[in-house]
MARROKE-772890 format. One record per residue (C-alpha): residue number from 1; residue in one letter; x, y, z. Coordinates in pm, whole numbers, always signed. Layout:
# MARROKE-772890
R resi resn x y z
R NUM a X Y Z
...
This chain:
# MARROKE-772890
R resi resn x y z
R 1 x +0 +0 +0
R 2 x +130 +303 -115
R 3 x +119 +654 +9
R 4 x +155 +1011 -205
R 5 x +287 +1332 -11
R 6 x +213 +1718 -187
R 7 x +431 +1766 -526
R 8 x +620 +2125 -525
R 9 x +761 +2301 -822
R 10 x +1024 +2526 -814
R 11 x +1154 +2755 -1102
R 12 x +1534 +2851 -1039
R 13 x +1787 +3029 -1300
R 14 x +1553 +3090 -1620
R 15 x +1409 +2803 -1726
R 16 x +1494 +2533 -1567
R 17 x +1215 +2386 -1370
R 18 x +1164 +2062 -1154
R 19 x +854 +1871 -958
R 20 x +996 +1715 -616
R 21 x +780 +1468 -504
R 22 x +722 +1235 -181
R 23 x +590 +892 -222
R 24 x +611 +631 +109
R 25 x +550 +280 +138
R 26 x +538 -8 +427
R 27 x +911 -191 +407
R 28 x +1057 -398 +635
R 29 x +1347 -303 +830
R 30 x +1759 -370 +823
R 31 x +1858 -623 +1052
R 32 x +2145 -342 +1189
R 33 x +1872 -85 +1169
R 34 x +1571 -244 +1301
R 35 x +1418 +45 +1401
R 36 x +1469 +308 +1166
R 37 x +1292 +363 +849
R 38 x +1422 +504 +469
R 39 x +1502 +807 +267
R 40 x +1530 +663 -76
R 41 x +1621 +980 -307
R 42 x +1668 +1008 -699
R 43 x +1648 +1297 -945
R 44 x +1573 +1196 -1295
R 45 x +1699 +1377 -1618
R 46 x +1379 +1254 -1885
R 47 x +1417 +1309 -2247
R 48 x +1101 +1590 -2265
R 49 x +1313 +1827 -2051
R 50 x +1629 +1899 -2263
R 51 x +1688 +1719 -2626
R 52 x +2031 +1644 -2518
R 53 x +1881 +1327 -2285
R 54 x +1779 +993 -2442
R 55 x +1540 +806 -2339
R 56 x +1638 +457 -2159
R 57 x +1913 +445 -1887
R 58 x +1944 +752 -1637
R 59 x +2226 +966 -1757
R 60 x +2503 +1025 -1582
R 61 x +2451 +1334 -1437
R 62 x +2125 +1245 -1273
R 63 x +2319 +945 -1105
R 64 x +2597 +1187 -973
R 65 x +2357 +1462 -868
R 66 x +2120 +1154 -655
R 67 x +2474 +1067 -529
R 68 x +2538 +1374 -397
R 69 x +2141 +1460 -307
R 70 x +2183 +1130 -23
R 71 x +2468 +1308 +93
R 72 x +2299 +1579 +202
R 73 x +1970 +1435 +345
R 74 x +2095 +1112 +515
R 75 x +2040 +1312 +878
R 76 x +1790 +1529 +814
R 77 x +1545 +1403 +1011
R 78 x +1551 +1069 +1288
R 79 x +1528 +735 +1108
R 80 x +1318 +629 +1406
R 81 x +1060 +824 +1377
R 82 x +1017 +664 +1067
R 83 x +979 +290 +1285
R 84 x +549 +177 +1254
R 85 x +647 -162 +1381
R 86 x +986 -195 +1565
R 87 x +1203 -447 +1382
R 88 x +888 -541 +1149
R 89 x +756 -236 +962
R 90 x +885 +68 +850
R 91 x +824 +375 +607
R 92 x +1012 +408 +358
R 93 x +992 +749 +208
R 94 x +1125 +787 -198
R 95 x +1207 +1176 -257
R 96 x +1144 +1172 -652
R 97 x +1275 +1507 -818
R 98 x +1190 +1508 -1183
R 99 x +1348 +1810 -1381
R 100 x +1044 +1932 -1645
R 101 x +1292 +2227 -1826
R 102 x +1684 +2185 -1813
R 103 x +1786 +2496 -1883
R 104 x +2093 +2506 -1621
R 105 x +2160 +2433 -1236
R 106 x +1956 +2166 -1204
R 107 x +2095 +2055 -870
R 108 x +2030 +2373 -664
R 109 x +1613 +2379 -759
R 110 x +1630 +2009 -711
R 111 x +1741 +2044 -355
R 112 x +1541 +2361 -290
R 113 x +1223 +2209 -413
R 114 x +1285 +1877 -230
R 115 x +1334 +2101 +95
R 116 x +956 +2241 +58
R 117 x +853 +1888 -57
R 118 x +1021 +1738 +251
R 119 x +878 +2067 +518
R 120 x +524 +2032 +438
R 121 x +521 +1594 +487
R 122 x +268 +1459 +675
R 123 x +276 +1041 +770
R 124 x -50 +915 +806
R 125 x -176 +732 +1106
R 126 x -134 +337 +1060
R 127 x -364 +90 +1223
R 128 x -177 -252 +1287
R 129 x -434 -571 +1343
R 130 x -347 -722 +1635
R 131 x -417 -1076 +1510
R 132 x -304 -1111 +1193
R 133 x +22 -793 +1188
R 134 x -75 -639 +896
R 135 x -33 -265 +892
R 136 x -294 -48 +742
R 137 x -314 +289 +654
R 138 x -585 +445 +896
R 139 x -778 +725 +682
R 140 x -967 +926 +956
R 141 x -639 +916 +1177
R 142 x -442 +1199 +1312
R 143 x -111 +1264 +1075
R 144 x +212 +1306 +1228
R 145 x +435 +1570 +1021
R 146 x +773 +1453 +958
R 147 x +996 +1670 +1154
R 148 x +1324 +1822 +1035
R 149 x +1660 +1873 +1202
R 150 x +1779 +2117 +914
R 151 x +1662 +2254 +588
R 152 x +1918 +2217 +326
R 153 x +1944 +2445 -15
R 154 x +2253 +2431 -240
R 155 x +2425 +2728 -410
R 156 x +2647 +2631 -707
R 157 x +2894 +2906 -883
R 158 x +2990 +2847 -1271
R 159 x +3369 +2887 -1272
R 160 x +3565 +3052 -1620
R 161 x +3944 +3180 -1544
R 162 x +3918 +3345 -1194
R 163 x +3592 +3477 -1245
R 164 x +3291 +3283 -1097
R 165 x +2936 +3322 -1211
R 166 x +2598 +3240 -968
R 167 x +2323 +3016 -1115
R 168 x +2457 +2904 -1416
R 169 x +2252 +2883 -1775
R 170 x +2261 +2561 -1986
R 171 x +2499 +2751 -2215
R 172 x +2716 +2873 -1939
R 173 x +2735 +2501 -1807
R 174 x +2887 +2448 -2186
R 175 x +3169 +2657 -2140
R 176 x +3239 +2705 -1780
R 177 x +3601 +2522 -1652
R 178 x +3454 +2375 -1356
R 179 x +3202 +2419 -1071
R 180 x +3168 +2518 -693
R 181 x +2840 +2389 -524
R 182 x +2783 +2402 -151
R 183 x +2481 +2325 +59
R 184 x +2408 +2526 +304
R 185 x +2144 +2470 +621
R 186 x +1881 +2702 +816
R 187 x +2117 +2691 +1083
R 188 x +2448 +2797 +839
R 189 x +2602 +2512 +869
R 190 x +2787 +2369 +587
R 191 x +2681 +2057 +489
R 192 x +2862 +1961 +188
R 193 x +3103 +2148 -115
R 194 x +3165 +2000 -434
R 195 x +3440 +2186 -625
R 196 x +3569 +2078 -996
R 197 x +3785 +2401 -1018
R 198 x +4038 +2585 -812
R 199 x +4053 +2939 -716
R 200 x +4285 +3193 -569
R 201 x +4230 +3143 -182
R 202 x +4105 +3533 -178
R 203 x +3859 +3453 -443
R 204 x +3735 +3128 -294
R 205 x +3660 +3342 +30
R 206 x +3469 +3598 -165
R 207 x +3293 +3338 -321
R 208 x +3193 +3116 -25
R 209 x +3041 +3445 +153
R 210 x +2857 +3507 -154
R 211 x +2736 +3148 -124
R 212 x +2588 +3219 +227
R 213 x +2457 +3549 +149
R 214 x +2302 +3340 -168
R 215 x +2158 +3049 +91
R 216 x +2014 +3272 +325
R 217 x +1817 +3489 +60
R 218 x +1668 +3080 -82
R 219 x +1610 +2967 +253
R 220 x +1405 +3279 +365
R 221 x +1207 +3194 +4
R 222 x +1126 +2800 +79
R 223 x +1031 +2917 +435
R 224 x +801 +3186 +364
R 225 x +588 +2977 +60
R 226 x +605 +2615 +287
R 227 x +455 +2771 +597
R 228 x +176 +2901 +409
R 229 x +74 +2556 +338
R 230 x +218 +2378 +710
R 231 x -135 +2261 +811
R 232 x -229 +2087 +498
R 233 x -146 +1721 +452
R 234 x -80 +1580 +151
């Protein structure tokens, strides 16, 4: 029995646009983790949103960006909370971001509209038959919203020479010498950095306080549009 949380769309750097999506199921548990639940996530790069993609096998790039996507959420919120049944049932949770319009930076409005997606979550109340086990979602139940220790967004800077550009276009992506992506929590905290290219130490400086400047502006924006909807389940 499956389970479908609120879709969000986010539009970020021209064009581009993405749908992040929550979807849960019953699973059972790990035998190390018998008590903790799953955060399953995976960004997909279809043929309808840029005619460089075939259809068929995920491309590369959406395999490194999920990669790095599980990096970021594997602690965002307690695994436990996520136990229905200890050591028998469990939710797992698949965080689905589908990009609709590549048109550049694909990775930061993934992550910023799988933070919304993830904010406004609501599990449903389960029933579990006494008799028989089986787990059952309960309809007229009281939801329990999936709490958050952090809400991530990432910031990623096109590099060319010593010059680095915010928010890159597709064609910027085309000719840019490397990349510098960070995520960046509520809190400030650096979670992660991903750099292909090296700068001057000076200009890395400049460009990592640009890059909080940058997260704080995004994080105030994903705050202030998923509180409007924080008492609606999805």
């Amino acid at each position: 029995k499956q389970w479908y949380q609120r879709r969000v769309a986010i539009t970020a750097g021209g064009n581009t646009r993405v749908i992040a999506g929550i979807k849960g199921r019953f699973a059972e548990p790990t035998i190390n983790n018998p008590n903790s639940g799953y955060l399953i996530p995976n960004i997909s790069l279809p043929a309808l949103c840029n005619s460089k993609y075939r259809p068929g096998m995920p491309v590369e790039r959406a395999i490194s960006a999920s990669h790095k996507l599980n990096t970021i959420i594997t602690d965002i919120t307690d695994l436990m909370e996520l136990c229905i049944v200890p050591g028998k049932v469990v939710w797992c949770l698949y965080l689905d971001v589908v990009c609709i319009n590549d048109d550049g930076n694909v990775f930061d409005a993934a992550v910023l509209a799988l933070s919304a997606a993830l904010y406004n979550t609501w599990l449903p109340a389960t029933h579990v038959n006494e008799e028989t086990g089986l787990v059952t979602v309960e309809p007229g139940g009281e939801k329990k919203r999936l709490v958050l220790k952090f809400m991530p967004v990432a910031v990623t800077l096109s590099v060319f020479d010593n010059t680095t550009l915010p928010d890159p276009t597709e064609n910027e992506e085309d000719i840019e010498s490397g990349t510098i992506t960070c995520c960046v929590d509520d809190k400030g905290k650096m979670r992660a950095m991903w750099a292909s290219a090296a700068l001057p130490d000076d200009m890395m400086s400049a460009a990592l306080l640009y890059i909080q400047k940058r997260a704080s502006v995004l994080l105030a924006v994903v705050l202030k549009v998923s509180q409007r909807h924080t008492g609606a389940a999805g």
